[in-house]
C-alpha positions in Angstrom: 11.6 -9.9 30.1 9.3 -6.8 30.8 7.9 -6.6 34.5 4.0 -6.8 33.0 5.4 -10.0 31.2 6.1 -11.5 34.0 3.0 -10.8 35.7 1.2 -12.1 33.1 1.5 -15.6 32.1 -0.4 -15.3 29.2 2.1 -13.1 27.7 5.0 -14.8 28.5 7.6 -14.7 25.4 8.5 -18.1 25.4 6.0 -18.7 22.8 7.1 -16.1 20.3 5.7 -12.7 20.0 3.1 -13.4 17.6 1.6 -15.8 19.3 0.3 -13.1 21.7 1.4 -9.8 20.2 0.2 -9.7 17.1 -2.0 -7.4 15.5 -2.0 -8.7 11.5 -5.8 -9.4 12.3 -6.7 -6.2 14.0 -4.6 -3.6 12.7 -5.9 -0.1 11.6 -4.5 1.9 9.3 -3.8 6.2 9.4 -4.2 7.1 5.7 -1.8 10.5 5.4 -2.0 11.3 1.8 -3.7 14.4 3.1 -0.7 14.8 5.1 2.9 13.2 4.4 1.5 12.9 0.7 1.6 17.5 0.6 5.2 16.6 1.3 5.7 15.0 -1.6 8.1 17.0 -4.1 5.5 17.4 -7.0 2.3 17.5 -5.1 -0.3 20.5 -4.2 -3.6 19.7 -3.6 -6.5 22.5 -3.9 -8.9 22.3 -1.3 -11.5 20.2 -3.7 -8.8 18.2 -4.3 -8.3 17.3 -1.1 -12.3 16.8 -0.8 -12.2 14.3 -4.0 -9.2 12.0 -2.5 -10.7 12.3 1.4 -14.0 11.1 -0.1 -12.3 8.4 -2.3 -10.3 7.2 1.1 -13.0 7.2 3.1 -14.6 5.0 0.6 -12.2 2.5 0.4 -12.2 2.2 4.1 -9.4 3.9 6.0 -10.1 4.1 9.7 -8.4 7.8 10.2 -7.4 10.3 7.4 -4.1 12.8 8.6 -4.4 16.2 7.7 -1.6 18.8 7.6 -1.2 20.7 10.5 -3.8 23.8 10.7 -1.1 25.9 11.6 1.0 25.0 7.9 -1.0 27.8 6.9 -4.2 30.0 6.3 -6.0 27.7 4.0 -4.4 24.5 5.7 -6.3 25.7 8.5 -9.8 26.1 6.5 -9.1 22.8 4.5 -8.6 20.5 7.9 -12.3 22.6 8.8 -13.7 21.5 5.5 -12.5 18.1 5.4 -13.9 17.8 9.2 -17.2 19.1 7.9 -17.7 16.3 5.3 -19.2 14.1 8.1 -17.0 10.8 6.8 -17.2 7.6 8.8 -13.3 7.9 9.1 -12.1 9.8 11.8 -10.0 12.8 11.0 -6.6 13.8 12.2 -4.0 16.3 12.0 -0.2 16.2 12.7 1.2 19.1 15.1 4.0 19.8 16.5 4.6 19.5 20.3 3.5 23.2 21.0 0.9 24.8 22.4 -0.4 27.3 20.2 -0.7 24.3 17.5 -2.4 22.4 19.6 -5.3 24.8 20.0 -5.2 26.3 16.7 -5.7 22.0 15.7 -8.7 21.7 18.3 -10.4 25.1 16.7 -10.9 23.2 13.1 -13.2 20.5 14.9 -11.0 17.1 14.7 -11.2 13.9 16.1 -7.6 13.9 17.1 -4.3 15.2 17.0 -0.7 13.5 16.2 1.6 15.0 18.1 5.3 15.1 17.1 8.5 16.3 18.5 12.1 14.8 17.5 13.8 13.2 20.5 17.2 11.4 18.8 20.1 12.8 19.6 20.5 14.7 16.2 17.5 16.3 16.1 17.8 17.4 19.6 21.2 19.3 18.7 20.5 20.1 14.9 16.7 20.9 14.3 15.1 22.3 17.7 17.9 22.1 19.9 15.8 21.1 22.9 16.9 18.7 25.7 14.6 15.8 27.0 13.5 17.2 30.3 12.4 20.3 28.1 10.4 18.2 25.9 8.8 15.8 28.7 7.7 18.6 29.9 6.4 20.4 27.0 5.0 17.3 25.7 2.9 16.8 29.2 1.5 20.5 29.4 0.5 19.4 26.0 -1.0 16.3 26.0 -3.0 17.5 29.1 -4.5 20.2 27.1 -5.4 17.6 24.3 -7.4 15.2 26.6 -9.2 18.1 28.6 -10.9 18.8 25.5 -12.2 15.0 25.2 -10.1 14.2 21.8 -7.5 11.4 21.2 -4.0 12.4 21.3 -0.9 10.7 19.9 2.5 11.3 21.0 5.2 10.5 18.3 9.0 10.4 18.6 10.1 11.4 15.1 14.0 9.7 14.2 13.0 7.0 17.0 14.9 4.4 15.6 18.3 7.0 16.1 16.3 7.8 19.9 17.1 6.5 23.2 14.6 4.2 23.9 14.3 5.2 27.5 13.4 8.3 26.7 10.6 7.3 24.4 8.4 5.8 27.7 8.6 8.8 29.6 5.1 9.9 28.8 1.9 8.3 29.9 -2.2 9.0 29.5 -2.0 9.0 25.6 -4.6 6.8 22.9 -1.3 6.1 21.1 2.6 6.2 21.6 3.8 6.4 17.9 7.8 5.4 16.3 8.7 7.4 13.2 11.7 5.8 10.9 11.8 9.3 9.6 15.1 8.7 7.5 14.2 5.1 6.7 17.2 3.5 8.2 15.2 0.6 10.2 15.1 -2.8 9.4 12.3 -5.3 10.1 14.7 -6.8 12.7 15.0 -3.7 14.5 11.4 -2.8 14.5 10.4 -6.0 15.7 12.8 -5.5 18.8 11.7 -2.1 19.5 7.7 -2.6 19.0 8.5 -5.4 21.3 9.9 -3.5 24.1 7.7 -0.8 23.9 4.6 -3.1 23.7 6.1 -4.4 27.0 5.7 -1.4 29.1 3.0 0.2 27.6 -0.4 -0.6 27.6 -2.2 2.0 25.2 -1.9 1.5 21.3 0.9 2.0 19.2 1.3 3.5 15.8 3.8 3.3 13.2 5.4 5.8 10.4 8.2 4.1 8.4 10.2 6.1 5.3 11.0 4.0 2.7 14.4 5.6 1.7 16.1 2.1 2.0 13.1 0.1 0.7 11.6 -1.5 4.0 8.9 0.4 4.6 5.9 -2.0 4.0 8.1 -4.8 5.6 8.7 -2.9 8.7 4.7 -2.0 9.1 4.3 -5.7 8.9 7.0 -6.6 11.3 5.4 -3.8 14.0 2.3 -5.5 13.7 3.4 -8.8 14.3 4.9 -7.2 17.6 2.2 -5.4 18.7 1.8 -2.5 16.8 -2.0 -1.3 15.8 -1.7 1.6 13.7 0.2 2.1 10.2 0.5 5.0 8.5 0.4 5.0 4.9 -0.1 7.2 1.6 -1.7 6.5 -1.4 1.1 5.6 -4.2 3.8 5.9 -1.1 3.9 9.8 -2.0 5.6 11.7 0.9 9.0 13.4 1.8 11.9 11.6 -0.2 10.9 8.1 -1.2 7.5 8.5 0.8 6.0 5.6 3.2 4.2 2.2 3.0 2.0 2.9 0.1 -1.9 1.8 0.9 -1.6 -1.0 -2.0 1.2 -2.3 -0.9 0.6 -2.5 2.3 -3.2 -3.6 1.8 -1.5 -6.4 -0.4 1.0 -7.7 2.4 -2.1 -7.7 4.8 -4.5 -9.6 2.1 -1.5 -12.3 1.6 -1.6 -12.3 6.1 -5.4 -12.7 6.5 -7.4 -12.7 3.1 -11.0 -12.7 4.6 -10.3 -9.9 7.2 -9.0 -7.6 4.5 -12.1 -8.0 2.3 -14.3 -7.5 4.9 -12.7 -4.3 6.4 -11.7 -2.4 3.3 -13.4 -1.7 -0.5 -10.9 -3.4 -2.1 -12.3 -2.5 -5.8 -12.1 1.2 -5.1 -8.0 1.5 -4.8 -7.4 1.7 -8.2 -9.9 4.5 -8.2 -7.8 6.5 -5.2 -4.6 5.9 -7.3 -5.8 7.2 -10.1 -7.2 10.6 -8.1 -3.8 11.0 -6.3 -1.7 10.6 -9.6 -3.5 12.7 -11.4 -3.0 15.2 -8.7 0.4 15.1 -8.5 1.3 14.4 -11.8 2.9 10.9 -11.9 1.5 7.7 -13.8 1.1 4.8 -11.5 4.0 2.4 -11.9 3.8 -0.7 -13.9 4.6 -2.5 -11.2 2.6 -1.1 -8.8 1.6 -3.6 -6.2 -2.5 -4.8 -7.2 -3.3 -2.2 -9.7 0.1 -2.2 -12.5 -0.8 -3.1 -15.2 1.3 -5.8 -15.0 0.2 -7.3 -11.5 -1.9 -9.6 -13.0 0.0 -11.0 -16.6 1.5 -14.3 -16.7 3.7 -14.5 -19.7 6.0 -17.5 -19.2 4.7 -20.9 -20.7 4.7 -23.5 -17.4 3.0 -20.5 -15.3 -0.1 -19.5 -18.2 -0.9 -23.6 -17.9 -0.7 -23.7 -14.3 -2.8 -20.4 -13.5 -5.3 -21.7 -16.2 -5.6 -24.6 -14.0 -5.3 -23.3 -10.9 -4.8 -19.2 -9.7 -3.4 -19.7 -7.0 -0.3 -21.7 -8.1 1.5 -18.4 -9.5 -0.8 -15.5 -7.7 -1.3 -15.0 -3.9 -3.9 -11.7 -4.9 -7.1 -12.5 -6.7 -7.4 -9.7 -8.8 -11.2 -9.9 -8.8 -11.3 -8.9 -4.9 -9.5 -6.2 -6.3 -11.3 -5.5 -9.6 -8.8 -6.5 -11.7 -8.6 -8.8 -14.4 -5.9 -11.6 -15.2 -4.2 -11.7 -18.5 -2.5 -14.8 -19.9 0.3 -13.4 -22.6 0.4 -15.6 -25.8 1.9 -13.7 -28.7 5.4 -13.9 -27.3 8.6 -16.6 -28.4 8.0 -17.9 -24.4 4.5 -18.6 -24.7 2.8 -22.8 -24.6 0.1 -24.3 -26.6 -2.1 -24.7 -23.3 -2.1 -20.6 -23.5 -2.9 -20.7 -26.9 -5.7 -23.5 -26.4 -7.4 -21.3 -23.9 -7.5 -18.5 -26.1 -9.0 -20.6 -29.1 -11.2 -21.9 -26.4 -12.6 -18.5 -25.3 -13.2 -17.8 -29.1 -15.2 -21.0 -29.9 -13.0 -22.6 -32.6 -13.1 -26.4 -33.3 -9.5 -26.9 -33.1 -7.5 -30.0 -32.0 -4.7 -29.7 -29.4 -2.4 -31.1 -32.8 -3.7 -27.7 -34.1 -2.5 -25.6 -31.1 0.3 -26.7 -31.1 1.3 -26.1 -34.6 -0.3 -22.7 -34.4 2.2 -22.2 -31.2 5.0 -23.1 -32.9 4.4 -20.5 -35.8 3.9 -18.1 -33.3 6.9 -18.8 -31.4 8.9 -17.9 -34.8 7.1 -15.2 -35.7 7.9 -13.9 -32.1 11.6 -14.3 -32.2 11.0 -11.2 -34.6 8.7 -9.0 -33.0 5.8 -9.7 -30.3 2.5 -10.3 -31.5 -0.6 -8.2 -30.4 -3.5 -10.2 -29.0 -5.0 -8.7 -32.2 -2.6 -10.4 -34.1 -2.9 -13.9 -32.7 -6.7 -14.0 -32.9 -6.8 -12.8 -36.3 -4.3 -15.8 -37.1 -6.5 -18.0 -35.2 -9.3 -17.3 -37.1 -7.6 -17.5 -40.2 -6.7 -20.8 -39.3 -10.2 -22.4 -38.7 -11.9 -20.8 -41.1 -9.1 -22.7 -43.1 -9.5 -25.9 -41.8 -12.7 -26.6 -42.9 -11.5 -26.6 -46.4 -8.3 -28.4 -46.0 -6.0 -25.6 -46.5 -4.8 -24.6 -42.7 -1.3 -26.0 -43.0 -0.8 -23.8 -46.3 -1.8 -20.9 -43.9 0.7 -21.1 -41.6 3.7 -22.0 -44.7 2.8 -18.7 -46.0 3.4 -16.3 -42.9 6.7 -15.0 -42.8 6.7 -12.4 -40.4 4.2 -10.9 -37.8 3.7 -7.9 -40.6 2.0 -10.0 -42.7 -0.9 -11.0 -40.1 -1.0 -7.4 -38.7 -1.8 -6.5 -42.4 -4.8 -9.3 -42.6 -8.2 -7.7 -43.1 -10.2 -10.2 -41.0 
């Protein structure tokens, strides 16, 4: 047990970490489109690019945007200046390495903070800058020094932490945040747990989180640091960054909706991420996946028979989102061979006809056949809904559905 465990009663770990660790309610999260996303193999963002998607973020409700290091280049250095001179409610960041000249090139452009980085596993060490650890305590120090004479917060991140000696990630003290980097995704939610655990055991500032997704855990590892004490996550819109990218913001705003609903709402615009998707895929190119977490188009489509009835009933028995939090809309499938006459009863419902639950489920049977040789459009179902009760009234409904054959024929319906 850590010695400021034992100190501390109330911390004791006998009740589980998340009884008193956890952070899933207070969390705050580092949006670095602006940054990781640049890494991302297709993307290149003009500086009123930029502009558009740090004004979309900070109207969603990030807490910090991450910028790409003024020193990436000339106009890296006048877009971080720009972007501070927007005056958003988010505070702005930018990601340097553990040098210097960076450091005061990064305080020149007027931001709120920098994210300080230097590699400290073994392999970087040897194969990238070829540094030892007494060379970059020390570098590190000088830096951070420098940093918090000039009144802004400072980060200090271990990039490939989870291939690092942990002992040599708590050398350094006097930062706002101590950050982990899974920088080749290799982490598990396991893992993270045990190392936010330890960390959050001898340190008392905050601790941020940047997790790869090259293995598919990213979002699952942001939660798990949170639930160990972690504070910050970084994310990207989409998940765009080097390789397979990082938690995306939906994703990771869906995980922490499904934690604590009402805390979500009320921290974040939850109706303007479909908007910020749409900005950042333009940008770079990409359509946003179908099953992109809140905003694919198929997030919110029930298709299968038993689920349509129950959701009609009841949401929340086959969705843990509301997609009106999110402004989305639920759609109920019906023109498909799996589809159930309480579906199909909803939809006559929604279009006023006076039809009998007998006359659903006729109608669902013909569309069931019809289905087994193509899908119908929605377009399709209503016109044959129609057809039907305006047939009805003069006695001829069942003749209607004899003389269908195939879904061609109702496409073909002038109605």
């Amino acid at each position: 047990m850590p010695e400021s465990a034992a100190r501390d009663p109330s911390r004791s770990y006998l009740g589980g970490p998340a009884s008193y660790l956890s952070n899933v309610s207070n969390f705050k999260i580092i949006e670095s489109t602006l940054r990781e996303g640049e890494q991302f193999a297709n993307a290149f963002f003009t500086t009123e690019k930029k502009i558009e998607i740090a004004k979309a973020l900070d109207e969603f409700g990030v807490e910090y945007l991450e910028l790409t290091s003024p020193a990436a280049s000339t106009q890296s250095y006048n877009d971080c200046k720009a972007i501070v001179g927007l005056g958003l409610n988010a505070k702005i960041l930018t990601h340097v390495r553990c040098h210097m000249d960076d450091a005061k090139l990064a305080v020149e452009t007027g931001v709120d903070g920098l994210d300080v980085v230097i590699g400290t596993s073994s392999y970087l060490r040897e194969f990238s800058h070829g540094k030892d650890m007494q060379y970059i305590i020390d570098t590190a120090t000088e830096v951070i020094e420098y940093i918090k004479g000039e009144g802004l917060e400072v980060r200090f991140s271990s990039e490939d932490s989870f291939r690092s000696d942990i002992v040599d990630l708590l050398n350094l003290i006097g930062v706002n945040r101590v950050g982990i980097a899974d920088t080749v995704g290799c982490a598990t939610p396991d893992q993270v747990a045990d190392l936010v655990r330890t960390l959050r055991g001898v340190v008392s500032c905050d601790i941020e989180c940047h997790f790869h997704n090259d293995t598919g855990c990213a979002i699952a590892n942001a939660y798990a640091a949170l639930q160990n004490g972690a504070t910050h996550v970084d994310t990207s819109v989409l998940g765009i960054g080097e390789r397979n990218g990082i938690p995306p913001l939906g994703g990771f705003i869906a995980r922490m909706y499904a934690a604590d609903k009402e805390h979500v709402k009320s921290k974040y615009n939850l109706t303007k991420l479909r908007e910020v998707e749409n900005i950042v895929a333009d940008a770079v190119g990409v359509s946003v996946p179908f099953n992109n977490y809140v905003t694919g188009y198929c997030a919110f489509t029930h298709k299968a028979g038993i689920h349509a009835k129950a959701i009609l009933n009841n949401p929340s028995t086959y969705e843990i989102l509301r997609p009106e939090d999110f402004g989305m809309t639920r759609y109920v499938a019906i023109g498909h061979r799996l589809t159930g006459w309480n579906a199909v009863k909803n939809r006559v419902e929604q279009l006023g006809l006076p039809l009998t639950d007998s006359d659903c489920k006729q109608i669902t049977n013909k569309i069931k056949n019809l289905a087994d040789i193509r899908p119908l459009s929605l377009d399709d179902v209503d016109k044959l809904l129609r057809k039907y009760g305006a047939a009805k009234s003069e006695d001829s409904h069942h003749a209607i559905l004899e003389s269908i054959d195939t879904p061609d024929q109702i496409t073909q319906w002038q109605i």
